[in-house]
C-alpha positions as CSV (number, residue, x, y, z in Angstrom):
1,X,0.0,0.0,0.0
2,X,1.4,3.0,-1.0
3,X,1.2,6.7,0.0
4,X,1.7,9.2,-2.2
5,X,-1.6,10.8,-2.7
6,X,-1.4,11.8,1.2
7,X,2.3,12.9,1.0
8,X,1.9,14.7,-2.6
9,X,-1.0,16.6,-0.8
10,X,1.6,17.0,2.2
11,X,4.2,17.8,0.8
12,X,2.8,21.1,-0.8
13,X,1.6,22.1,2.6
14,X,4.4,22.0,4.1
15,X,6.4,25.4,4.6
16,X,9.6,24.2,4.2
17,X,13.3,24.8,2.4
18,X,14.4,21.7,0.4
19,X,16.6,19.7,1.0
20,X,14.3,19.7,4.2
21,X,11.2,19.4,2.5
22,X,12.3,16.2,0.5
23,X,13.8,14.5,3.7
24,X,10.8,15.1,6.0
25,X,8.5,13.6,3.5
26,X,11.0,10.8,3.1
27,X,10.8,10.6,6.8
28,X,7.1,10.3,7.4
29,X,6.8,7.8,4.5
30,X,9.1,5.3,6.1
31,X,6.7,6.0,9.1
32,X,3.5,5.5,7.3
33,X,5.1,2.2,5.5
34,X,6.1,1.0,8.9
35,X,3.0,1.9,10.6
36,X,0.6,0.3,7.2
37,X,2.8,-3.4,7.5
38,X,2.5,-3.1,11.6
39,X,-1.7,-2.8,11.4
40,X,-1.3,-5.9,8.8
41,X,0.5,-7.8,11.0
42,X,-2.2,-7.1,13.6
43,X,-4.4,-8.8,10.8
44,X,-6.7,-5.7,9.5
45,X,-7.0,-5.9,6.0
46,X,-5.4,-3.1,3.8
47,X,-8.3,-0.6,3.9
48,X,-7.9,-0.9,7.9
49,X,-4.7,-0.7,7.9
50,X,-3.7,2.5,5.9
51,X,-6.3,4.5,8.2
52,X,-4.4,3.2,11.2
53,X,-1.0,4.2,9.6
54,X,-2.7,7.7,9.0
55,X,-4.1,8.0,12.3
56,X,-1.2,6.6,14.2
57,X,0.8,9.6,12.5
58,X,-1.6,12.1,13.5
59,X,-0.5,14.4,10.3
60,X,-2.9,17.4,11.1
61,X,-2.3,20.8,11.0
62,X,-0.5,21.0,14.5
63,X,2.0,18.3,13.5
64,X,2.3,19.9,10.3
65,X,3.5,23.4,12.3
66,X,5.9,21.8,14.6
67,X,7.7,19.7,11.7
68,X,7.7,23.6,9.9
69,X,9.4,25.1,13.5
70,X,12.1,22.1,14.0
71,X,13.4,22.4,10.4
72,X,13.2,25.5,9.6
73,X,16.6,27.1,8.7
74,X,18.2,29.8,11.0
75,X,17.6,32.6,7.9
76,X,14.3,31.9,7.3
77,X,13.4,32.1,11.4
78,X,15.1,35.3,11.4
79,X,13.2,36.6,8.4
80,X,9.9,35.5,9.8
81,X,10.6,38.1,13.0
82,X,10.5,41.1,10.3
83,X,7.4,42.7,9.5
84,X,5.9,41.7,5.8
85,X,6.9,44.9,4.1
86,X,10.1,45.2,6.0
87,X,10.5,41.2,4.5
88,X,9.8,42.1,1.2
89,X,12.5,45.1,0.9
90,X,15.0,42.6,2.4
91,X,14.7,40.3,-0.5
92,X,15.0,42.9,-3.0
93,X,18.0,44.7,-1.8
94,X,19.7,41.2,-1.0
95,X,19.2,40.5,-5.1
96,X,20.5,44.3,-6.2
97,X,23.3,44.2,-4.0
98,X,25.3,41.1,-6.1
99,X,24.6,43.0,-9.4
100,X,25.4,46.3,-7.9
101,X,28.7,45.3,-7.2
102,X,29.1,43.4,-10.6
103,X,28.6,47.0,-12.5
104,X,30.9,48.3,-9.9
105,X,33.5,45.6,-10.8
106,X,33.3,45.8,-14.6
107,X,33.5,49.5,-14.5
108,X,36.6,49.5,-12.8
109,X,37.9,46.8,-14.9
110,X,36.7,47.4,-18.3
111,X,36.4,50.3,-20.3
112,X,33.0,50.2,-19.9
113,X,32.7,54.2,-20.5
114,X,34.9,53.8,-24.0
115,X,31.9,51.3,-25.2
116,X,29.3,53.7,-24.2
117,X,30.6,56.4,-26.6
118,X,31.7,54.0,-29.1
119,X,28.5,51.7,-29.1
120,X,26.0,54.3,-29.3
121,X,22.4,53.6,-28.4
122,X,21.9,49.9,-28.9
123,X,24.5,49.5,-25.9
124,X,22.3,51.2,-23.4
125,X,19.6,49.3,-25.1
126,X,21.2,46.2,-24.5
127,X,22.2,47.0,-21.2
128,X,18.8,47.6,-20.1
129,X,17.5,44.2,-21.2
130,X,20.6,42.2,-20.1
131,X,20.6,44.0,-16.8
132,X,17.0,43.1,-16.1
133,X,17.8,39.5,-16.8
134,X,20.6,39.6,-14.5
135,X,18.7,40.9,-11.8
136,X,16.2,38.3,-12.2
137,X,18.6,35.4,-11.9
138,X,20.4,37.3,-9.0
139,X,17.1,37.7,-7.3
140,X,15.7,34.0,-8.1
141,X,19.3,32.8,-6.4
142,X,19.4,34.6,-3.3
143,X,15.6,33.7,-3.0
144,X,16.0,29.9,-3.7
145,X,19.2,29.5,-2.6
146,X,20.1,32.0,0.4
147,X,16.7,32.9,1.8
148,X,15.8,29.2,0.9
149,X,12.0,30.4,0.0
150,X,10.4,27.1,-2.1
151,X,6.9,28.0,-1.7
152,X,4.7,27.6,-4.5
153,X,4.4,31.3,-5.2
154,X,8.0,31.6,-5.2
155,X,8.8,28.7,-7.4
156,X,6.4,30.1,-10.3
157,X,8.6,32.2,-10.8
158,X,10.8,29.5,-12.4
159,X,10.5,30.5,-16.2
160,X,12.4,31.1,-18.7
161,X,12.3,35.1,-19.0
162,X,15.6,36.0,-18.1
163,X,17.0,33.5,-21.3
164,X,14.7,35.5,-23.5
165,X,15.7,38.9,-22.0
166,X,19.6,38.0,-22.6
167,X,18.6,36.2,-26.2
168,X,17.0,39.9,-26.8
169,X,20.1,42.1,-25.6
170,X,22.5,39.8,-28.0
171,X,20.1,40.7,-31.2
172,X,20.1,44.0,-30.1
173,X,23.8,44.2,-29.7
174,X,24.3,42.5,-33.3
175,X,21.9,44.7,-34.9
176,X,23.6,47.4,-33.4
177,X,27.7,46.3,-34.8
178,X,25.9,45.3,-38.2
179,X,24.1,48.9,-38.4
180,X,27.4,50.7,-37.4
181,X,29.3,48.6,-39.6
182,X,26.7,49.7,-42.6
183,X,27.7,53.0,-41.6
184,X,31.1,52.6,-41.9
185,X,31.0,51.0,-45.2
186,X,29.2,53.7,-46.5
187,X,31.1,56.0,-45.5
188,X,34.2,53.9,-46.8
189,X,32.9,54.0,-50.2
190,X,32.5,57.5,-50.8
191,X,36.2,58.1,-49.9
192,X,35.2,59.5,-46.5
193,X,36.9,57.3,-44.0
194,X,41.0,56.7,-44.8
195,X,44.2,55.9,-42.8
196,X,43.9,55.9,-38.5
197,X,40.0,57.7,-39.0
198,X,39.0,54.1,-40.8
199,X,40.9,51.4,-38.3
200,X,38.9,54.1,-35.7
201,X,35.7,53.8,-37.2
202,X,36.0,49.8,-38.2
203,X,36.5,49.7,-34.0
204,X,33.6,51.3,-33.1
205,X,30.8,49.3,-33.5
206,X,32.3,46.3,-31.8
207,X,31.5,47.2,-28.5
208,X,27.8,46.3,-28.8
209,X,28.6,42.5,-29.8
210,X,31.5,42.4,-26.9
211,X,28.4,43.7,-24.2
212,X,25.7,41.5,-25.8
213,X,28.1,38.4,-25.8
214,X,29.3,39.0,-22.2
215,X,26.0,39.6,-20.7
216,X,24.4,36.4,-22.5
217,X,26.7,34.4,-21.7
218,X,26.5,35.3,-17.9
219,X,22.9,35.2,-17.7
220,X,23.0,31.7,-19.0
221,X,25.6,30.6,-16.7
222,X,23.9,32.3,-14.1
223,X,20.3,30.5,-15.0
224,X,22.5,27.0,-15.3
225,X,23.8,27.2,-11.5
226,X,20.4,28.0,-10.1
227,X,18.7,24.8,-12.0
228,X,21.9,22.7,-10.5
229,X,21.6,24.0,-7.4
230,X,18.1,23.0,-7.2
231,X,17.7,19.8,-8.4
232,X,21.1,19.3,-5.7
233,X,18.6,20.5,-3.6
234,X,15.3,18.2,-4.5
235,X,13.4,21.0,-5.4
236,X,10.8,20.1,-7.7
237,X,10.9,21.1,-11.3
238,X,7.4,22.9,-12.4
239,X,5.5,20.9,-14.9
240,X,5.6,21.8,-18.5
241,X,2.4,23.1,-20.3
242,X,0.6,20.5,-22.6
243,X,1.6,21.1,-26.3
244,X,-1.6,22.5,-28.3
């Protein structure tokens, strides 16, 4: 006799972390198995005996809540002391303050104002759209991962936006080199560009494809250690949507 309607339902009541969540349930299965084959033994037939193993365990609500205060993890008690709001602004500024001090890094270590003036608009373009994804990764990681929050709610947010976000910023920021480079050649043609103004010029426009490549690339590195780190974890992967 198995279980697993009873610790499906369970296991999505339960307000808890994983790992935590997977071992609990792991926990109170053995229990329920050992429970079911112990009524069996007492000769009640299988019927009989899974609402004995159910009733021996007493899983109601007040079991439920003192499982969710033993396991809870030390960051998560401490966040449950804060006001809601106070909560909420905690989460956000624990997300900006990785990517914060990214920009901070790369401005100090790459010419990062040199691209600006030499990308033109389809850099700050691309910057806004990669930035966005790599605030949502940041801010999926330290909620999964730090703050250890695998509620439903939370876990919806488990989608593939921030992928599409840095898929956009790299079209943007190879429209951006091809429409500089149609520029150039233009301007090439007419006898216009010659000498150190031409090697300048053929420069320029690679700034956008150097951006866009970087910040791809590091939201989908970013979006691959968060899907590692939660299947290390036993968090449950959402279901995919039925093909129409």
């Amino acid at each position: 006799m198995t279980f697993d309607d009873v610790l499906g339902e369970l296991e999505s009541r339960v307000d808890l972390p994983y790992p935590e969540r997977a071992l609990v349930i792991d926990e109170l299965a053995g229990e329920l198995d050992a429970a079911y084959c112990a009524a069996r033994d007492q000769g009640l037939d299988e019927p009989a005996a899974r609402e004995a193993a159910l009733k021996a365990l007493a899983l109601d609500a007040s079991a439920i809540a003192t499982l969710e205060a033993v396991h809870l993890p030390a960051v998560r008690r401490a966040l449950a002391r804060l006001p809601a709001p106070l909560r909420g602004w905690v989460d956000s500024l624990a997300a900006a303050a990785p990517l914060f001090g990214f920009i901070l890094y790369t401005f100090y270590e790459v010419p990062l104002l040199t691209f600006f003036r030499e990308g033109g608009l389809a850099v700050w373009l691309l910057l806004a759209l990669g930035g966005l994804a790599v605030l949502l990764e940041l801010h999926r990681a330290v909620v999964w991962l730090v703050l250890r929050d695998h509620s439903a709610a939370s876990l919806r947010r488990d989608t593939s936006t921030p992928l599409y976000l840095a898929a956009a910023a790299l079209l943007v920021g190879l429209q951006g080199a091809a429409l500089g480079y149609y520029v150039i050649l233009g301007l090439w043609a007419e006898g216009r560009l010659e000498g150190v103004r031409l090697k300048e010029a053929l420069r320029e426009p690679l700034p956008n494809v150097v951006v866009a490549t970087t910040i791809a690339a590091l939201v989908v590195l970013l979006h691959g250690v968060i899907k590692a780190a939660l299947r290390a974890l036993r968090v449950p992967q959402p279901p995919k949507e039925p093909r129409t």
